[in-house]
N, C-alpha and C positions, 0 to 999 in steps of 0.2 A: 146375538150374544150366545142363546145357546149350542147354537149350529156349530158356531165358533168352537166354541167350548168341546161338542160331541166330535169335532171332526181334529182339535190338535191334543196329542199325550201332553205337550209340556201345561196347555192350561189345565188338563185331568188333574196333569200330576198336581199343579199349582193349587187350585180348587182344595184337594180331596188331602194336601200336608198344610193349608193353611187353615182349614175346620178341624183335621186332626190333633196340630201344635194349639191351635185356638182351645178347641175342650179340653186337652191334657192340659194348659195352663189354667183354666179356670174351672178344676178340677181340684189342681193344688191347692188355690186359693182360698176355694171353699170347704177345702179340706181342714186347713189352717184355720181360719175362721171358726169354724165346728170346734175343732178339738186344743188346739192351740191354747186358748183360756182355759178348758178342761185339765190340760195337762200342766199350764202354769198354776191352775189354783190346787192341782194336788202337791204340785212342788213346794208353792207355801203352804199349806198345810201340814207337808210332813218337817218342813224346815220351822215351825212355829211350834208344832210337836217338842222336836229334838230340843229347842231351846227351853222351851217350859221344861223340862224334864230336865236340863242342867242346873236350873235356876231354884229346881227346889233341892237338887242334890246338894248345892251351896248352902242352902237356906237349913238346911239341917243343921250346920255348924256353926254359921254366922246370923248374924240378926238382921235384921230388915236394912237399919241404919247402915251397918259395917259393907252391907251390900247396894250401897244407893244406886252407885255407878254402877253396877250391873245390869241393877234393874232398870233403870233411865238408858241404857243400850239396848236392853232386848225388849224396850216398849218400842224405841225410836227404830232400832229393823225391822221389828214386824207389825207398826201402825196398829198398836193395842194400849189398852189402859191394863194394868193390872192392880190392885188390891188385896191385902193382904189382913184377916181377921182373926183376934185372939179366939180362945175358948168360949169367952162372952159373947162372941161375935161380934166384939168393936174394933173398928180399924185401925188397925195400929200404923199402917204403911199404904200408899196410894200415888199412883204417878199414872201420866195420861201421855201419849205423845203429841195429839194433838193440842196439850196446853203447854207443851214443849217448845216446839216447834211453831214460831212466833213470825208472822212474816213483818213489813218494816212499821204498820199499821196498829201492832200490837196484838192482832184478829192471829187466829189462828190459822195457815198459810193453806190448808186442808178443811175443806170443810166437807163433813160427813155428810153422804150420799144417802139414803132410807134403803136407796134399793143396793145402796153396794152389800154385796153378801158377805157376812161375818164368823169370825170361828171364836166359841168360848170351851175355854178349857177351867178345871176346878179340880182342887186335889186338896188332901189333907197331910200335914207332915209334922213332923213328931220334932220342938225344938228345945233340949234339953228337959225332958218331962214334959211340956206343956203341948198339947197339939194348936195348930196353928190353921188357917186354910185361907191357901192362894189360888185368885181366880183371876185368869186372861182373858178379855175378847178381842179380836184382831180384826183388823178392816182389810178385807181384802181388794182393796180398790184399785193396784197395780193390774190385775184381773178386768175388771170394770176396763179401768184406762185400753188396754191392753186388745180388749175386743172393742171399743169404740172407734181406736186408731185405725184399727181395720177393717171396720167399716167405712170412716172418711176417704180411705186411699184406695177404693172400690173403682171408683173413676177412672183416675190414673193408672191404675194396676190394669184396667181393661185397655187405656190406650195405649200402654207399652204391651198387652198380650199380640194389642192387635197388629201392632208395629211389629214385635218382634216374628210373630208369626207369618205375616207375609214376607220380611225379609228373607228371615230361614225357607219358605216354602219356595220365593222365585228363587234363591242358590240352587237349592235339591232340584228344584224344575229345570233349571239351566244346565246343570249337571248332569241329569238324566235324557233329559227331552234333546241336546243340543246335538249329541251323536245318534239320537234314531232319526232326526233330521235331517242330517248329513244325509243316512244309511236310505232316509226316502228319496233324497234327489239322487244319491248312485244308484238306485234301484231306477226312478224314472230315467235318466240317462240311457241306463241299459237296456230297457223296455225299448229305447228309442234308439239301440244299437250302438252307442257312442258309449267305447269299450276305455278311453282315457282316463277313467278315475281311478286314482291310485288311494293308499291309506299308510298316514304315518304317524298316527296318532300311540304312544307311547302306555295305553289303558292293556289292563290283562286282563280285567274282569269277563264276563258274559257278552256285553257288548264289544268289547273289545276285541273278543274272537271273534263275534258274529262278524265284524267289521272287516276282520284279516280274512276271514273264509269268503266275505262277498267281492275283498278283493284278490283275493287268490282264483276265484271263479271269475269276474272282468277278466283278469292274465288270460287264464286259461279258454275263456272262449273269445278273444280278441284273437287268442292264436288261430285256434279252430275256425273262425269268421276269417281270419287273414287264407289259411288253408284252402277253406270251401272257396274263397276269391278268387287264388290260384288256381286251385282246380277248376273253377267255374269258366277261367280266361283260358285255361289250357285247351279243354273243353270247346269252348266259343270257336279257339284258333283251329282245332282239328276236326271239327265240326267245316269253318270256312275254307281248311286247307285239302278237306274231303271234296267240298263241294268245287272246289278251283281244278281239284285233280279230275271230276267227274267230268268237269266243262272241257279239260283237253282232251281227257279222252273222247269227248263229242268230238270236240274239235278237231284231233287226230284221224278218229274217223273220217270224217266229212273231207280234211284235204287229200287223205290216203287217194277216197273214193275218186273225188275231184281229178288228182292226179294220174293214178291210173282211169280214168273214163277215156280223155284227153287220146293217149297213143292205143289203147284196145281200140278205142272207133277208128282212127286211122288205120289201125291196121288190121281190121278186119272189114272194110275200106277194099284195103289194095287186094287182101287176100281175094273178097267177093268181084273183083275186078278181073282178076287174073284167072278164077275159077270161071265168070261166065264168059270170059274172052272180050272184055267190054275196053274198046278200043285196040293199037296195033297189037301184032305179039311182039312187038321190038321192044317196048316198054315193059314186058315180064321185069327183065333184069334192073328195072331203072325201081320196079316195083319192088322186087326179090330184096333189093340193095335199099332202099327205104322202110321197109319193113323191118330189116334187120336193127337198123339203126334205132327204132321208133321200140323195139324187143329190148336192147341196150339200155333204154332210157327208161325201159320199166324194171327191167333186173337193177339199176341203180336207184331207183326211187324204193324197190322192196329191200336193198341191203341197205341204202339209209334207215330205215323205218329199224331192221333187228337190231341196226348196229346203235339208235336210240332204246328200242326197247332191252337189249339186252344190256348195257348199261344203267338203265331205270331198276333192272333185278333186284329187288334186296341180297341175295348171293354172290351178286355178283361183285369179284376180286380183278385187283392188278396183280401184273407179272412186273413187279419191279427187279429192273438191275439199273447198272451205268450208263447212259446214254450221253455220247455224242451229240450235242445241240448244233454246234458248229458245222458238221459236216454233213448233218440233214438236212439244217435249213439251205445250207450249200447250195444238195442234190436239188431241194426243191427249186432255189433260182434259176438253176441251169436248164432244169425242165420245164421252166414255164418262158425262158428266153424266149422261145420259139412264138409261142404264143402273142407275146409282149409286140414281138417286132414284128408279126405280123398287122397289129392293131398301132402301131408306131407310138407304143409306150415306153417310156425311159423306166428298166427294171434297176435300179442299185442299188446294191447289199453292202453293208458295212456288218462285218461280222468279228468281235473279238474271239481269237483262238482259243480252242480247249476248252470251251463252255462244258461243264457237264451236272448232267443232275439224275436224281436218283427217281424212276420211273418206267413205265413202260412202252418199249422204243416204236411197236407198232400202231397204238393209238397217239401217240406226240408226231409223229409223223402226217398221219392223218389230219391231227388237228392242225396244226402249222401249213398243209398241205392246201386245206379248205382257207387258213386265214389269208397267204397269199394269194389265193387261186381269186378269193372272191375281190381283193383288192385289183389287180388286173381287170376282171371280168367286169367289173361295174364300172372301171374309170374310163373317161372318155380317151376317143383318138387324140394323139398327141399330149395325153396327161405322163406325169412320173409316179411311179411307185417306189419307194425308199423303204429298203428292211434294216434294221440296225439291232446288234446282239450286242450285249454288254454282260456284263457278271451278272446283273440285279435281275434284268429285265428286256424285254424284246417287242420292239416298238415298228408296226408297217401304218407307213402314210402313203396315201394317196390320192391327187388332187385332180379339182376339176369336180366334186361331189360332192352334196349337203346330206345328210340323213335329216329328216320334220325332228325337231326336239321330243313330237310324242310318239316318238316311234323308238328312240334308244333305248329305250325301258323293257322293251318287246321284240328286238332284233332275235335276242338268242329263246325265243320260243318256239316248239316245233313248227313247221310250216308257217311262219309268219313269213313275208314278204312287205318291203313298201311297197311294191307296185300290186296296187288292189285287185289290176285287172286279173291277174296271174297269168298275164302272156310269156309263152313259154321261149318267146323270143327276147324278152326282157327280164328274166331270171330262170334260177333253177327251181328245184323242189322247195327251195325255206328249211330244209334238213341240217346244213352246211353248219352254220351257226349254231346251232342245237345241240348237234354232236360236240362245235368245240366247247361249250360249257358243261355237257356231260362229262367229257375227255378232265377238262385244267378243275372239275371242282372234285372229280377220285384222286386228282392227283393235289390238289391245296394249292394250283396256282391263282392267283388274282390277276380278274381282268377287266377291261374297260374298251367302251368305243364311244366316242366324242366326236363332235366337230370341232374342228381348225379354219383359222382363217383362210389356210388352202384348199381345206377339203376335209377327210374323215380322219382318224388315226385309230389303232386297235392297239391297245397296251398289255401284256402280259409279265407280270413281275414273281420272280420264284423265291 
C-alpha cells in the first residue's frame, strides 16, 4: 500500500486533499463549537440589554399594570423572570416565564438547568416621584441548547467530513493525476520509439501545454526518426550499390583479363613460331593472316570495354538529333543477309515507314546493330529471325533458342555470357548486350528479353 501510494501522483494527490479537506473541515467545526455559543450568548446578552433598557424607558410613564403585556413578552423572549419593587422594597409587579409557559401537564415546559448560565440586570427608575427598582435574570439556555446540539452531531458531522472529503479528493485526483498519466504512457511510448500519440485534449492550463509540447515533440521526432530511416536506407542502398559497383568492376577486370589472355597467347604463339622458323615457311602467311585476325578480335574487345566505360562517365552526354529508325534498321537487314544465308536462316523485317525518334544516330545504330547481329549469331541452322518496327516499338524473335530463366536478369551485364565455358567459338565477348542497355537507358527506351514458345524475343518500346 505504501509502495503503491509513493510510486502513483493521483493516490499522493488523493492522500495529501483528503487529510487536507478532512482537517480544514474539522477545523471549522471545532471552530464553531468554541465560539459559536460565545458569540450566541453575547448576542443575547446584548438583545436582553437593549430590551431591559426599553422596558424601563416605558416604565417611567406607565405603571407596572398598564404594562402587563409588555412585561409578560420581554420575560417570554428572553427566558427571565422579572420583578419589580416599590421604595419599601415590596413587590408590587412580578412575572416568571417559566410559570408562563405551561406545557399540557400544567409543569412548566422548561425546566431550569443549575448549570445553564444566567444574566441579572437591576436598575432604579424614577415613577412619578416615587423611585421604583426593576430587576431581570435571564436563562441563557438556547446557549446551553445550542452547544450540546453540537456536540451530539459530532458523529455525523465527522462522517459527512469524511465522505465529503474523499469524494472532493478522488475528483481533484482524477482531475489532476488522470493527464500526467496519460503524459507517462506517451512518454513510455516514446522511450520505446512508438511516435503515434497524438493530443487532443481541449485544457490550457500547465498540463495542458506540457501535453501539446510532448506532442509537438512525438510530431517532430516521428518526422526526424522517419528522416534518419530514410537516410539510413538510402545509405544501406548506396552502401550495397557501392559494393555491386566494386564487384563488377572485379568482375570487369577479370573478363577483360580473361579475354584478352585468350588471342595475346595465340598470338604470340604464331608470332614465336614464325620468329624461331618452327615448322614450314609456307605457313608464315597462313600465320601472318591469323594473327591479324586474332589483333582484330582484341582491338574489338578493347573498343567494347571504352565504348561501356565511356558511357558509364558521369559526363558523359548524347548528341541528339532526328533519327531515321526505318532506314537503319533496313541497312542493318541487308547487311547481315549475307550472314543469315550463309547459316540458312530466314532473316525478315517488317518495318513501318518513317519511324523516327529523337536521339543519337551513332550509338542506335550500334545498338540495333548488336540486337540483330546477336539474334542471327545465336540461332540455329535453319532457325528464322523476324524484326518488326511499329510506331511504339521494335520487336526481333528468333527461334530454335531458350535463354535458363536465371540467366534474363543477367543477360545485359558486362561480360555475362550463358555459356560458362566462354568458348570463344560459342560466343562473343558478353559486351554486346551491355552496350545495348548502356545505349536505350541515356536514351529512356524500355527494353526486355523473354522466352517464347518459339525461342527468344528482345523488345524495345520508345
Amino acid at each position: 500500500m505504501t509502495r503503491r501510494i509513493r510510486d502513483s501522483v493521483g493516490a499522493k494527490t488523493f492522500w495529501w486533499l483528503f487529510a487536507a479537506i478532512g482537517a480544514c473541515c474539522i477545523l471549522v467545526y471545532t471552530l464553531t463549537i468554541v465560539f459559536l455559543p460565545r458569540l450566541y450568548h453575547g448576542e443575547l446578552d446584548r438583545q436582553f440589554s437593549a430590551d431591559f433598557d426599553q422596558i424601563i424607558q416605558q416604565l417611567t410613564q406607565d405603571s407596572p399594570e398598564q404594562l402587563s403585556a409588555q412585561l409578560v413578552a420581554f420575560a417570554m423572549n428572553n427566558q427571565a423572570s422579572v420583578t419589580i419593587m416599590n421604595a419599601d422594597h415590596d413587590v408590587i409587579y412580578h412575572v416568571n416565564s417559566s410559570q408562563i409557559s405551561l406545557s399540557a401537564n400544567g409543569q412548566p415546559s422548561q425546566q431550569i438547568d443549575p448549570e445553564t448560565p444566567q444574566r441579572a440586570l437591576a436598575r432604579q427608575y424614577d415613577f412619578h416621584g416615587e423611585q421604583h427598582t426593576i430587576s431581570a435574570t435571564a436563562q441563557l439556555t438556547p446557549v446551553t441548547q445550542t452547544y450540546r446540539l453540537l456536540m451530539r452531531l459530532i458523529p455525523g458531522v465527522l462522517v459527512i467530513i469524511v465522505a465529503v472529503s474523499a469524494i472532493s479528493a478522488w475528483l481533484a485526483s482524477r482531475h489532476f493525476s488522470k493527464p500526467l498519466e496519460e503524459l507517462t504512457v506517451a512518454a513510455t511510448r516514446l522511450e520505446n520509439m512508438d511516435m503515434t500519440w497524438s493530443y487532443d485534449s481541449p485544457r490550457t492550463d500547465e498540463i495542458g501545454r506540457l501535453a501539446a509540447s510532448l506532442a509537438t515533440m512525438s510530431t517532430r521526432l516521428a518526422e526526424t526518426v522517419d528522416g534518419l530511416r530514410r537516410a539510413n536506407e538510402q545509405l544501406l542502398h548506396d552502401v550495397d550499390h557501392e559494393r555491386e559497383l566494386e564487384r563488377q568492376r572485379v568482375e570487369l577486370f577479370t573478363s577483360v583479363s580473361h579475354e584478352l589472355k585468350t588471342p595475346l597467347t595465340i598470338l604470340k604463339g604464331e608470332l614465336e613460331a614464325m620468329l624461331y622458323q618452327i615448322g614450314d615457311d609456307r605457313d608464315r602467311d597462313t600465320y601472318l593472316s591469323h594473327a591479324l585476325r586474332t589483333t582484330s578480335d582484341m582491338e574489338r574487345i578493347i573498343k567494347d570495354v571504352l565504348a561501356v566505360a565511356n558511357m558509364s562517365a558521369p559526363d558523359f552526354r548524347l548528341r541528339r538529333v532526328e533519327v531515321d529508325l526505318t532506314a537503319i534498321i533496313a541497312d542493318i537487314c541487308r547487311s547481315l543477309a549475307g550472314m543469315a544465308d550463309d547459316r540458312s536462316i530466314r532473316l525478315a523485317a517488317d518495318l513501318a515507314d518513317n519511324i523516327r525518334v529523337d536521339g543519337d544516330p551513332r550509338l542506335l545504330d550500334q545498338a540495333f546493330t548488336n540486337i540483330v547481329t546477336n539474334a542471327v549469331t545465336y540461332s540455329p541452322v535453319g532457325a528464322q529471325v523476324r524484326v518488326v518496327l511499329t510506331e511504339h516499338d521494335l520487336t526481333v524473335d528468333n527461334s530454335g533458342v531458350e535463354i535458363d530463366p536465371g540467366d534474363l536478369d543477367q543477360v545485359f551485364l558486362p561480360f555475362f555470357r550463358a555459356d560458362k565455358s566462354r568458348n570463344r567459338n560459342t560466343g562473343g565477348s558478353g559486351l554486346g548486350l551491355s552496350i545495348v542497355a548502356n545505349i536505350f537507358d541515356h536514351h529512356g527506351i524500355a527494353y526486355t528479353l523473354d522466352n517464347t514458345e518459339d525461342g527468344v524475343r528482345f523488345t524495345a518500346r520508345f
